[in-house]
C-alpha positions in Angstrom: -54.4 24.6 6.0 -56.6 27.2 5.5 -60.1 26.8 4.0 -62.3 29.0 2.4 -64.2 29.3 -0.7 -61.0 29.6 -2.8 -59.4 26.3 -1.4 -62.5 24.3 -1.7 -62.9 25.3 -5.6 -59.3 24.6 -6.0 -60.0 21.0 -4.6 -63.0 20.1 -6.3 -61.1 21.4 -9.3 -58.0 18.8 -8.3 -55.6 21.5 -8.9 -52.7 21.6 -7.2 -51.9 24.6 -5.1 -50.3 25.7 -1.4 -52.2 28.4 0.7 -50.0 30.8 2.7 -50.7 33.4 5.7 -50.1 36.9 5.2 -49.9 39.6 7.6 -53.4 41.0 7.3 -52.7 44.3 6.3 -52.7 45.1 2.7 -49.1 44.6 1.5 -47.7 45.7 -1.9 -46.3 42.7 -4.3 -42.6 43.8 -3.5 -43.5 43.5 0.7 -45.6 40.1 -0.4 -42.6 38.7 -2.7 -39.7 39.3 -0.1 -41.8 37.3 2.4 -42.4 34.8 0.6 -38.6 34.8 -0.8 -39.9 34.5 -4.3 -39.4 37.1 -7.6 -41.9 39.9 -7.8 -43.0 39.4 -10.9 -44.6 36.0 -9.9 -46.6 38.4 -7.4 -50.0 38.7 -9.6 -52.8 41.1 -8.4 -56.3 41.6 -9.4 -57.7 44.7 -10.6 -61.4 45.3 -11.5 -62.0 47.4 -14.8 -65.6 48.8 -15.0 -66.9 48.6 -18.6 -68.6 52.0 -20.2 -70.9 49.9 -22.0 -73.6 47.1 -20.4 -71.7 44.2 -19.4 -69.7 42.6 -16.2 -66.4 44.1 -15.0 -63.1 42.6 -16.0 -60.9 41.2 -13.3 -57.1 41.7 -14.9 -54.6 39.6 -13.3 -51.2 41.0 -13.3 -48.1 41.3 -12.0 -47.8 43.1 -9.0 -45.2 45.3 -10.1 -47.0 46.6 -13.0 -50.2 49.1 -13.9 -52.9 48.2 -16.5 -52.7 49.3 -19.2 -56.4 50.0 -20.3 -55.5 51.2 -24.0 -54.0 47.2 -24.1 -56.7 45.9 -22.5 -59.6 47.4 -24.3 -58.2 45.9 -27.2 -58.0 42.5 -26.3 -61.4 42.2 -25.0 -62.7 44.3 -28.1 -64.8 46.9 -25.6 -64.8 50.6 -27.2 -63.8 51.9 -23.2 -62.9 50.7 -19.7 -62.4 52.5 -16.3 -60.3 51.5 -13.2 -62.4 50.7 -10.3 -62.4 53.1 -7.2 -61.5 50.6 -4.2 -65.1 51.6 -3.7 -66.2 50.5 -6.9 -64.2 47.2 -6.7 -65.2 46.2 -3.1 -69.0 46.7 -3.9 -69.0 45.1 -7.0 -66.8 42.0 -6.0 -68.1 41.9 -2.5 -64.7 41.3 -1.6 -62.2 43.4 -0.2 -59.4 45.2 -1.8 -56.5 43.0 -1.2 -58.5 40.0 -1.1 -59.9 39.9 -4.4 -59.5 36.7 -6.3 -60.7 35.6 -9.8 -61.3 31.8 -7.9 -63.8 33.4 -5.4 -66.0 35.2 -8.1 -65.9 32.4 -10.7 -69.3 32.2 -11.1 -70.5 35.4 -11.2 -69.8 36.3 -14.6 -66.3 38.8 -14.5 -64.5 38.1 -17.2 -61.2 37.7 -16.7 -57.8 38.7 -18.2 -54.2 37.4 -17.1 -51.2 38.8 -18.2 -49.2 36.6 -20.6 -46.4 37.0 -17.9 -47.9 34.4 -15.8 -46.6 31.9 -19.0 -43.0 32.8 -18.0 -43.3 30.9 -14.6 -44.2 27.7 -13.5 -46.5 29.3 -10.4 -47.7 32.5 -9.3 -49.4 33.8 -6.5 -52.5 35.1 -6.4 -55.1 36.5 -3.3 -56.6 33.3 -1.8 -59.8 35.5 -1.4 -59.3 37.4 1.4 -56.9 39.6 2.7 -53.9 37.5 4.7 -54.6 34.6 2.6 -52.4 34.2 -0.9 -52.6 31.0 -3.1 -49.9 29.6 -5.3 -50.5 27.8 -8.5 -49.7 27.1 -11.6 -50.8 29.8 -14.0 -52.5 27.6 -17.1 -54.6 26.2 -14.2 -55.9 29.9 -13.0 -56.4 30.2 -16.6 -58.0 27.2 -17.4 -60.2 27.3 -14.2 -61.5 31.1 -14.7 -61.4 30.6 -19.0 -59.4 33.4 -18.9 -57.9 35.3 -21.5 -54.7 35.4 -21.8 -53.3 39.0 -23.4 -50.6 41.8 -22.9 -52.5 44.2 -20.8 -49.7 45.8 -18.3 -47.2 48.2 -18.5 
């Protein structure tokens, strides 16, 4: 099995979760679902949403298939306006690179985060494993649980 930061929290956590190996380009959640043989919409990605005002960026979790939708999501975290991160912006304030960037590997640096209430429809999803190749399967009230997520309709 793969270890890294990700894992090890998962462990120490005693959540239950399996790691797979990706190619290590970046692959969409349509490429990343047909190789795993598994629906799309359990294919959950993170995107980082700068705030306007002082405060950390939002990680939103959601499905692969889908775009933010930052009208949705300003609402549920009660911010008066967000932005969508440049890759840029998302790799230098994550320290992790686009296509690796997992809510479990910045869980103590103060992002909050937002899934999707999609992720309730299914008993896993997959997430990045916190770096690119790597992709973690779990069950989506323990990703929730684990970051204190909120849990809203945010994509569209």
């Amino acid at each position: 099995m793969l270890v890294n930061n990700v894992t090890r929290l998962l462990e120490a956590h005693n959540i239950p979760f399996t790691v797979f190996k990706l190619p290590v380009e970046k692959l969409g959640a349509s490429e990343t679902a047909a190789f795993f043989g598994v629906n799309p919409e359990q294919v959950f990605k993170t995107i980082v949403i700068l705030r306007i005002s002082k405060g950390k960026p939002i990680l939103a979790i959601i499905p692969g298939l889908y775009e933010v939708d930052l009208k949705k999501l300003t609402k549920s975290v009660g911010d008066k306006k967000l932005h969508l991160a440049t890759q840029r912006e998302a790799e230098e304030v994550t320290g992790l690179q686009v296509g690796g960037i997992s809510p479990p590997a910045l869980i103590n640096r103060g992002f909050q985060c937002v899934v999707d209430e999609s992720a309730l429809i299914f008993d896993t999803i997959h997430i990045s494993g916190g770096q690119r190749g790597l992709n973690i399967r779990l069950a989506p009230n323990d990703l929730i649980t684990l970051t204190k997520a909120l849990v809203a309709d945010i994509s569209g």
